[in-house]
Structure formats: structure tokens, C-alpha cells
MDAnalysis code that builds the backbone (N, CA, C; Angstrom):
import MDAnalysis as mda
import numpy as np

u = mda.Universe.empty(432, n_residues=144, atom_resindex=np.repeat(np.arange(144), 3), trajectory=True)
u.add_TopologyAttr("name", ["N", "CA", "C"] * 144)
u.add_TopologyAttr("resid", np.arange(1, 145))
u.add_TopologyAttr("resname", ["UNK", "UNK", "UNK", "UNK", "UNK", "UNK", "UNK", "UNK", "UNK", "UNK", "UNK", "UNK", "UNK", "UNK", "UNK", "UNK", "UNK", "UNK", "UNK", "UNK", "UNK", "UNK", "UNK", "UNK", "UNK", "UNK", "UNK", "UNK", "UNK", "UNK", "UNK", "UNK", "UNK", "UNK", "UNK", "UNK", "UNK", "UNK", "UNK", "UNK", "UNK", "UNK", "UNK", "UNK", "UNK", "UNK", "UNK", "UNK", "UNK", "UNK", "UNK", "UNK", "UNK", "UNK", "UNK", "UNK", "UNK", "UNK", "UNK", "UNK", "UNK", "UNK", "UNK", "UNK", "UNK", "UNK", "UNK", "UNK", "UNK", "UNK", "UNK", "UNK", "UNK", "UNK", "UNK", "UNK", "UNK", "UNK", "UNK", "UNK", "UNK", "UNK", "UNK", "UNK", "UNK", "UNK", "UNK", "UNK", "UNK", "UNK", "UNK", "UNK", "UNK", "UNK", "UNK", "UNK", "UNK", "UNK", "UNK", "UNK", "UNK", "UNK", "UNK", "UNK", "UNK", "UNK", "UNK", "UNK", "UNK", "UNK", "UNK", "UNK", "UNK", "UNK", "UNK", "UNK", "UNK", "UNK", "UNK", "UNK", "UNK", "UNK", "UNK", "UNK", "UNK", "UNK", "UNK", "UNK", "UNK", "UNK", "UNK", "UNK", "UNK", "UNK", "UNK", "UNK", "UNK", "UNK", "UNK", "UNK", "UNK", "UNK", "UNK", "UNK"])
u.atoms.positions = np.array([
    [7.241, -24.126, -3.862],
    [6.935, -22.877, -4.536],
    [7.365, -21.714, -3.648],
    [7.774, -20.762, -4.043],
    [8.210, -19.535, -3.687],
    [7.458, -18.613, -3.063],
    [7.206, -17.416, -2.418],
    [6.327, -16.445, -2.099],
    [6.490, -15.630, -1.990],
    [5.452, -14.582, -3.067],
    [5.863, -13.281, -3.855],
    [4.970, -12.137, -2.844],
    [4.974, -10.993, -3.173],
    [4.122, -10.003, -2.764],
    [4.298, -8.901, -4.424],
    [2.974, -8.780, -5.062],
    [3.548, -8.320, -6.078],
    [2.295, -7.324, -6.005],
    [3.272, -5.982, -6.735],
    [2.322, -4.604, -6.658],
    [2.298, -4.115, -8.099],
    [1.317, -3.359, -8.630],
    [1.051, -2.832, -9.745],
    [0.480, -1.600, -9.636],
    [0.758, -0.853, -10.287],
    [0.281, 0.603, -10.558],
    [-1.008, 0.680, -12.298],
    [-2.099, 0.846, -12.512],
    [-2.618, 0.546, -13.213],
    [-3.008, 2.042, -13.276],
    [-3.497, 2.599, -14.439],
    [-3.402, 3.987, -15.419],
    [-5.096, 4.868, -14.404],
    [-4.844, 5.704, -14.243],
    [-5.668, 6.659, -13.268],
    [-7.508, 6.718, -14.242],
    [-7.127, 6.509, -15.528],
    [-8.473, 6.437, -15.915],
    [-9.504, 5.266, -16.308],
    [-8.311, 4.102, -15.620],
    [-9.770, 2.857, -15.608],
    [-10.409, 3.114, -14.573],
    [-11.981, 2.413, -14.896],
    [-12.230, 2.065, -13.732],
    [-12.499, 1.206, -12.504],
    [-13.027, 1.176, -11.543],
    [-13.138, 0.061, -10.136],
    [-12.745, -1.518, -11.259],
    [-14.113, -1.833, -12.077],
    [-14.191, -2.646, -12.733],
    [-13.340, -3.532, -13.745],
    [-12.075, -2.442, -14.630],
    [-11.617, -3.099, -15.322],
    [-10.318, -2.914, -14.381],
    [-10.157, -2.684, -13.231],
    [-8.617, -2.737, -12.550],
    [-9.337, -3.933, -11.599],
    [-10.604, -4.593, -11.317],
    [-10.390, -5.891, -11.328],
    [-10.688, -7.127, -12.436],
    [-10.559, -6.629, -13.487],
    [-10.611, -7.580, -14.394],
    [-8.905, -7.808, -14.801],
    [-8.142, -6.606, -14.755],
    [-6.872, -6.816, -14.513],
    [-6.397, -7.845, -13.450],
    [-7.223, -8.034, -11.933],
    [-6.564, -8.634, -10.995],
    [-7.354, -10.256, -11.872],
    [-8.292, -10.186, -12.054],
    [-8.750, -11.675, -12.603],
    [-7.831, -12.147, -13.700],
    [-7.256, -10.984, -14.460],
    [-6.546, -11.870, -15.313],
    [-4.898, -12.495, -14.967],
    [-4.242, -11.835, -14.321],
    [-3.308, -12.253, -12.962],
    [-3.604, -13.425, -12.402],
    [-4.660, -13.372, -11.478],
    [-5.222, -15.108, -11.296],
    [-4.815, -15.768, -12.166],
    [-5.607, -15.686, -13.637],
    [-5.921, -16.800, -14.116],
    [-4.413, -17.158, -15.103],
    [-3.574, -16.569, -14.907],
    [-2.034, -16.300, -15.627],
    [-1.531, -17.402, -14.489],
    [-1.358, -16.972, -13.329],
    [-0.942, -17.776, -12.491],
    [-1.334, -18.629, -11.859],
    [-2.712, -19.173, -11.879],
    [-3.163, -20.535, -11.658],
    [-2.687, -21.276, -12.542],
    [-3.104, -21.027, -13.944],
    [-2.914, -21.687, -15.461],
    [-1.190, -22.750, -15.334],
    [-0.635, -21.532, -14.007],
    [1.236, -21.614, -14.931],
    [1.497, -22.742, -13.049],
    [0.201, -23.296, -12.349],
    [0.423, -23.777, -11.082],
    [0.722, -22.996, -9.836],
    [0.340, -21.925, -9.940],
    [0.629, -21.038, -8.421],
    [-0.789, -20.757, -8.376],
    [-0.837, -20.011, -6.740],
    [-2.095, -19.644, -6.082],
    [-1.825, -18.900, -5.873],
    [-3.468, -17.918, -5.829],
    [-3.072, -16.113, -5.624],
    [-3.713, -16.086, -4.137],
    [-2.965, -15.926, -2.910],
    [-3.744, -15.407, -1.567],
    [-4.501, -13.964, -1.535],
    [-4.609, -13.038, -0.740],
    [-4.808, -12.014, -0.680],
    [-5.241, -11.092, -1.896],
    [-5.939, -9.959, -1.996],
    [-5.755, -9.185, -3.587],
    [-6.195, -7.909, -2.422],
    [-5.086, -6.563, -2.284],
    [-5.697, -5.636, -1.408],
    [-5.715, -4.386, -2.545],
    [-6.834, -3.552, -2.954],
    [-6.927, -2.924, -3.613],
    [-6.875, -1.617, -2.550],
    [-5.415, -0.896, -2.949],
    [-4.781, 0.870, -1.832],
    [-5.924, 1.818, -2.676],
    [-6.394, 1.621, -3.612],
    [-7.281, 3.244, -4.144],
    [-6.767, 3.795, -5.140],
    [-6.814, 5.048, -5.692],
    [-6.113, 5.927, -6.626],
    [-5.458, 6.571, -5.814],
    [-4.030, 6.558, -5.962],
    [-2.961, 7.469, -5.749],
    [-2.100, 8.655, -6.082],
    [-1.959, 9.752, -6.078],
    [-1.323, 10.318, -6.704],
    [0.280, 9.563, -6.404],
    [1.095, 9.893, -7.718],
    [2.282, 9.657, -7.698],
    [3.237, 10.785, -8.058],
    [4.916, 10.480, -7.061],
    [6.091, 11.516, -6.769],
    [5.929, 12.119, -8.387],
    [6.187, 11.351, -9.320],
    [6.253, 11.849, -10.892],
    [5.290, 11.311, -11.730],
    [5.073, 12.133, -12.749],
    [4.385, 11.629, -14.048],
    [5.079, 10.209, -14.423],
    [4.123, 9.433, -14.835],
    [4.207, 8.057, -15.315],
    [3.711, 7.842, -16.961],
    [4.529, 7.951, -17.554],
    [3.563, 7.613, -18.866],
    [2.678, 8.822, -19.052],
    [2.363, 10.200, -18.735],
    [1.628, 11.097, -18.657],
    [0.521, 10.879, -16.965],
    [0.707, 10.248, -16.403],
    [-0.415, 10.122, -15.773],
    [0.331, 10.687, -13.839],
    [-0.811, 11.260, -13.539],
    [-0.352, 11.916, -12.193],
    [-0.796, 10.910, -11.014],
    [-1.911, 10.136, -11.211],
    [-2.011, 9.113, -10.451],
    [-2.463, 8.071, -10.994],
    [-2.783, 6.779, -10.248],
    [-2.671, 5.447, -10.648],
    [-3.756, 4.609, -9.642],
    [-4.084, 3.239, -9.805],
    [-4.636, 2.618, -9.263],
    [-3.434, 1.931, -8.577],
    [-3.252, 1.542, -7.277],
    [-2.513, 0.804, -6.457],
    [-2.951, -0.432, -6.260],
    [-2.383, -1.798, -6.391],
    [-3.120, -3.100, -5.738],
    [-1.938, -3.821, -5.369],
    [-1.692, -4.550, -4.331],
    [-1.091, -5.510, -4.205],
    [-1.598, -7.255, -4.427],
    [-0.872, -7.529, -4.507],
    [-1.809, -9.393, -4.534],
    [-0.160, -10.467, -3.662],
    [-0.515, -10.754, -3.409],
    [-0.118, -12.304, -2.917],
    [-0.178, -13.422, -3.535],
    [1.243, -13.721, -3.795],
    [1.204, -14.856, -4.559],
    [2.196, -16.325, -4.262],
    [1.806, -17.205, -4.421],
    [2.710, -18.443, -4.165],
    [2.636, -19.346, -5.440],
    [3.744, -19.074, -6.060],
    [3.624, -19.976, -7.361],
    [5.492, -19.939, -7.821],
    [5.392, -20.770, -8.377],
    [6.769, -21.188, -9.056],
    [7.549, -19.777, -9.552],
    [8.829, -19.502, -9.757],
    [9.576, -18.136, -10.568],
    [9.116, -18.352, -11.995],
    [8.645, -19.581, -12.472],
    [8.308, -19.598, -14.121],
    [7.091, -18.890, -14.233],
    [6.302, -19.173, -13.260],
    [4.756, -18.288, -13.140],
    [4.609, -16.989, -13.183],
    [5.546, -16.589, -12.216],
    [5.291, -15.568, -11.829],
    [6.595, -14.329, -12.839],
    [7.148, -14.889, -13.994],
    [8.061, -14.466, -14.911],
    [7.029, -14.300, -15.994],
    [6.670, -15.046, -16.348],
    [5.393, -15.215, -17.291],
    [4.381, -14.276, -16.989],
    [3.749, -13.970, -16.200],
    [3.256, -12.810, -15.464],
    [3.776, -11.689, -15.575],
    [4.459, -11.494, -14.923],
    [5.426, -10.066, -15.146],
    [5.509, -9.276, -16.677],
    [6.115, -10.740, -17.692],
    [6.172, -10.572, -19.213],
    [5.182, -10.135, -19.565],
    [3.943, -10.604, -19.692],
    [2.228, -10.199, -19.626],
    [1.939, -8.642, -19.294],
    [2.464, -8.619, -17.837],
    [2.288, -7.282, -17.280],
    [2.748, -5.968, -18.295],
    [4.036, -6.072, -18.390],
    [5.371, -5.155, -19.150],
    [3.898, -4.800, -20.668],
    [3.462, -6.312, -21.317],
    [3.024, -5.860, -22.679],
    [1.450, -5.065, -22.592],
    [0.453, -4.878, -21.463],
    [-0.311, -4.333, -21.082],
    [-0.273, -3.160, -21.052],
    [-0.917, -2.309, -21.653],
    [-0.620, -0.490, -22.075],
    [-1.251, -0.360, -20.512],
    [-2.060, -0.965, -20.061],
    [-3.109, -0.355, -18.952],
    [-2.077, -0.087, -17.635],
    [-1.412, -0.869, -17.384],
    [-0.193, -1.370, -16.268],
    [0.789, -0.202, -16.543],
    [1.135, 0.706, -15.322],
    [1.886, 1.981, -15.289],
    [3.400, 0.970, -14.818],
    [3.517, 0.335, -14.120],
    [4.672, -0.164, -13.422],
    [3.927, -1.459, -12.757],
    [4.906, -2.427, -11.871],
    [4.511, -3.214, -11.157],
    [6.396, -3.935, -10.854],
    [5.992, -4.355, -9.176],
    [7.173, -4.550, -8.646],
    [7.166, -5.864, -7.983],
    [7.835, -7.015, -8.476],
    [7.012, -8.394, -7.265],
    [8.593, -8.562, -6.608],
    [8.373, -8.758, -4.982],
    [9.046, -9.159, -3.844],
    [9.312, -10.270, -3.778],
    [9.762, -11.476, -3.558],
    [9.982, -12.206, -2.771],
    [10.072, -12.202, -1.402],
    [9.407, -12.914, -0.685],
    [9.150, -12.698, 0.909],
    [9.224, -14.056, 1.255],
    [9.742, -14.165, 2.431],
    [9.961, -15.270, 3.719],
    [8.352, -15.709, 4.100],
    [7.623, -14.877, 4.128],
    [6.132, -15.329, 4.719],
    [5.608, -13.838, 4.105],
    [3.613, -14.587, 4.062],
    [3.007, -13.795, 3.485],
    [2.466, -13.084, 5.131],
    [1.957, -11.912, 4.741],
    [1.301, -11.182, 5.638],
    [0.034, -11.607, 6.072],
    [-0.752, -12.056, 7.198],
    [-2.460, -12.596, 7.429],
    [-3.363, -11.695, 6.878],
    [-3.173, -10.577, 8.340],
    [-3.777, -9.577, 8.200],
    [-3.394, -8.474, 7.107],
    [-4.517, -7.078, 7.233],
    [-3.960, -5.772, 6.364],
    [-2.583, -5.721, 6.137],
    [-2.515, -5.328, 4.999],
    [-1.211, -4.541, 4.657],
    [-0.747, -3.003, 5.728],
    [0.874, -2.779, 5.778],
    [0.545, -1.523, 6.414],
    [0.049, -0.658, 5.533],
    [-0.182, -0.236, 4.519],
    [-0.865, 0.606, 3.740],
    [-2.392, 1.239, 4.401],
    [-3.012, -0.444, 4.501],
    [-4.314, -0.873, 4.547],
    [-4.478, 0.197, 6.194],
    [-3.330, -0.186, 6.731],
    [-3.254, 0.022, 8.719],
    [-2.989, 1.491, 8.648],
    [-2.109, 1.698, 7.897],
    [-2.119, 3.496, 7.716],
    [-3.228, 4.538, 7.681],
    [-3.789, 3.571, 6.376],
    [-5.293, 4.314, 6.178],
    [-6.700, 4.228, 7.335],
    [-6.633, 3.098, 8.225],
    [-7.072, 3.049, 9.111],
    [-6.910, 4.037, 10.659],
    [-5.671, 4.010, 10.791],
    [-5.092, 5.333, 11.296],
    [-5.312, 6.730, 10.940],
    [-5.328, 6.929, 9.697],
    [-5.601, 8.148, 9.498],
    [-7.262, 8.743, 9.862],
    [-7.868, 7.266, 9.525],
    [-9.487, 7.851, 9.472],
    [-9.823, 7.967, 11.087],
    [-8.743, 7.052, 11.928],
    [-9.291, 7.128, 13.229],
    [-8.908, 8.846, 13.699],
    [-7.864, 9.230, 13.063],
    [-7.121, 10.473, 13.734],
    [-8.326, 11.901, 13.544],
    [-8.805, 11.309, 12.228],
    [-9.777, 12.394, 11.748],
    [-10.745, 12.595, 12.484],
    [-11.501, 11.174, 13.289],
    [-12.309, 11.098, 13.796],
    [-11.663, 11.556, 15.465],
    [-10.992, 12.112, 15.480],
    [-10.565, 12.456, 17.170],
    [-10.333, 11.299, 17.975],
    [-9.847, 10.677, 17.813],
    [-9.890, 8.658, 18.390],
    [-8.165, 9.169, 18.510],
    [-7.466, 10.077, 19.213],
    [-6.290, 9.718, 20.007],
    [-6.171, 10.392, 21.145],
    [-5.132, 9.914, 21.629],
    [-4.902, 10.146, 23.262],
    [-4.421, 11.517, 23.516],
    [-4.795, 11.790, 24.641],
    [-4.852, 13.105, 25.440],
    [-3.245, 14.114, 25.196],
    [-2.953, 14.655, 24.733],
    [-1.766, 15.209, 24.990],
    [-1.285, 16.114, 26.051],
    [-2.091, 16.498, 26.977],
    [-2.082, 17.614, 27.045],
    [-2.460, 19.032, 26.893],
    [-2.184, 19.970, 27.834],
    [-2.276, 21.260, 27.563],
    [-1.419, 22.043, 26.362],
    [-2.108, 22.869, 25.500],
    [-2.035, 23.207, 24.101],
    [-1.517, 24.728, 23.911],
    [-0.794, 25.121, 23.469],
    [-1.091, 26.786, 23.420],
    [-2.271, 27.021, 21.505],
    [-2.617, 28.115, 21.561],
    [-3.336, 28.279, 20.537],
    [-2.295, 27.696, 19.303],
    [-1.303, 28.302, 19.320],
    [-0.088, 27.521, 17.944],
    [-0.404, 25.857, 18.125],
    [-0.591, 25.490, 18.814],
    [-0.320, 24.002, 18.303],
    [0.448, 23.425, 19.285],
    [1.503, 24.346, 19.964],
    [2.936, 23.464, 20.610],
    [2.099, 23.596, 21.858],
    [3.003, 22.728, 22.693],
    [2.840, 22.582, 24.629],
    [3.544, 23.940, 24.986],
    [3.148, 24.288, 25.995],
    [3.945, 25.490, 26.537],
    [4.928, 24.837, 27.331],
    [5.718, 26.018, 27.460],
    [6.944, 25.665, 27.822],
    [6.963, 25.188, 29.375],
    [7.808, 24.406, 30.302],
    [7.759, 24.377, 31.767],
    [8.484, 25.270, 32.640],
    [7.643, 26.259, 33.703],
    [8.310, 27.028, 34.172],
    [9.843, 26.934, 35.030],
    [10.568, 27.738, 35.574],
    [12.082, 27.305, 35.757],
    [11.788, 26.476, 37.472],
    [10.627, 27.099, 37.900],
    [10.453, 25.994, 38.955],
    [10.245, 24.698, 39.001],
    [9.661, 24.448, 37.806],
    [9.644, 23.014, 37.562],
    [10.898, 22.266, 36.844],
    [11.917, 23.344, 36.090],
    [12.839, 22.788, 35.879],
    [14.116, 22.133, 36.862],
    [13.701, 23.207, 37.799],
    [14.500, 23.511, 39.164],
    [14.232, 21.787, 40.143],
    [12.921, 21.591, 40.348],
    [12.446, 20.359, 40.769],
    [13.124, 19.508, 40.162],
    [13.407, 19.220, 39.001],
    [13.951, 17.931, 38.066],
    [12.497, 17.439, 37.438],
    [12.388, 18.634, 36.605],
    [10.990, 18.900, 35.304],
    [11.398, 18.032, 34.368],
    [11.300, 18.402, 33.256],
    [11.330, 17.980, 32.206],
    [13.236, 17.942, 31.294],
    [13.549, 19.024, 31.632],
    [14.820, 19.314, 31.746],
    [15.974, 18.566, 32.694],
])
């Protein structure tokens, strides 16, 4: 069997609940057809670059999948006839991922940044930038 990474965009006004009754019915499409679903990482509501169908954002999920191309065609077909489903894109991949998605690692990053959890930079001017190094220090073999 093959191994997919497959993403879906689902319509900004379901909710938590029926965007996993969407992922249950995925399962049970692709168990039914002999594949197994690993992983299911639910990214949140997103806004998206353009309107979709009228809609400005979407539910994001990825899932993991290892099942035959008949399974996972059959699926897809399913997907396309679902009004709820904005888009969805499945990969083929060499190996599945263990851990988080980078999505998952992004968002983890961001909350650490918020929380002041990075390293020292340095001296600051009020703008934001480093000040500049004086010509004596350029003179030394500074930065320049």
C-alpha cells in the first residue's frame, strides 16, 4: 500500500463537531476500501489568500493515510461530491511524519515567541534595529 498525506479545507461555518464527523467519515471510506488512517492533525480555522466558494476562511485538517490508490480515489470522489469540503489535496509521500506537522511546530513557535521564550539579541535602539558599530570597531575588524 502506498502513503498519502491528505489535506482538506472544510467551509468556515461548521462546527469543531461536524468537521470531525467529516474526519470519521474519511476513516470509515478508507478502512471499508482496506487502508489505515495514521495521524488526524486538526490546523484550526484559517483565513484563506482568496474567497473559496464565498467563504474567507476554512477549517484546515490533515490526516495520514496508508491505503491502496483505489481507496484513496474513492475518497477523493466522495470528497469533490460533499458541499461541506472547500478543496482538499492528497500527497503521496516516501514516509509518514511521527511527530507534529510543521504547521503544528509553527504554531508552537509562535506561542513560545509571544511568551518572550527567545534568545537575547542584543542591544536595541527604540526603532527596533541594533545600532550601528562605531568606525573604531570597524577599524579593529568589527563587524564590517
Amino acid at each position: 500500500m502506498a502513503l498519502y498525506e491528505h489535506i482538506y479545507l472544510a467551509r468556515q461555518d461548521l462546527t469543531a463537531q461536524q468537521v470531525e464527523a467529516l474526519n470519521e467519515q474519511f476513516k470509515a471510506t478508507i478502512a471499508s476500501l482496506g487502508g489505515t488512517v495514521g495521524k488526524v492533525e486538526y490546523w484550526g480555522v484559517k483565513s484563506l489568500a482568496y474567497r473559496i466558494k464565498k467563504n474567507r476562511k476554512a477549517h484546515f485538517t490533515l490526516i495520514n493515510v496508508d491505503a491502496p490508490p483505489a481507496a484513496l480515489a474513492e475518497a477523493e470522489r466522495q470528497w469533490s461530491i460533499n458541499e461541506d469540503v472547500l478543496r482538499n489535496l492528497t500527497i503521496k509521500v516516501e514516509a509518514l511524519e511521527d511527530g507534529p506537522s510543521a504547521m503544528l511546530r509553527k504554531r508552537d513557535d509562535d506561542e513560545n515567541r509571544e511568551r518572550g521564550d527567545r534568545p537575547d539579541r542584543g542591544p536595541r535602539l527604540p526603532s527596533g534595529r541594533a545600532p550601528r558599530p562605531r568606525r573604531e570597531d570597524a577599524a579593529e575588524g568589527g563587524a564590517f
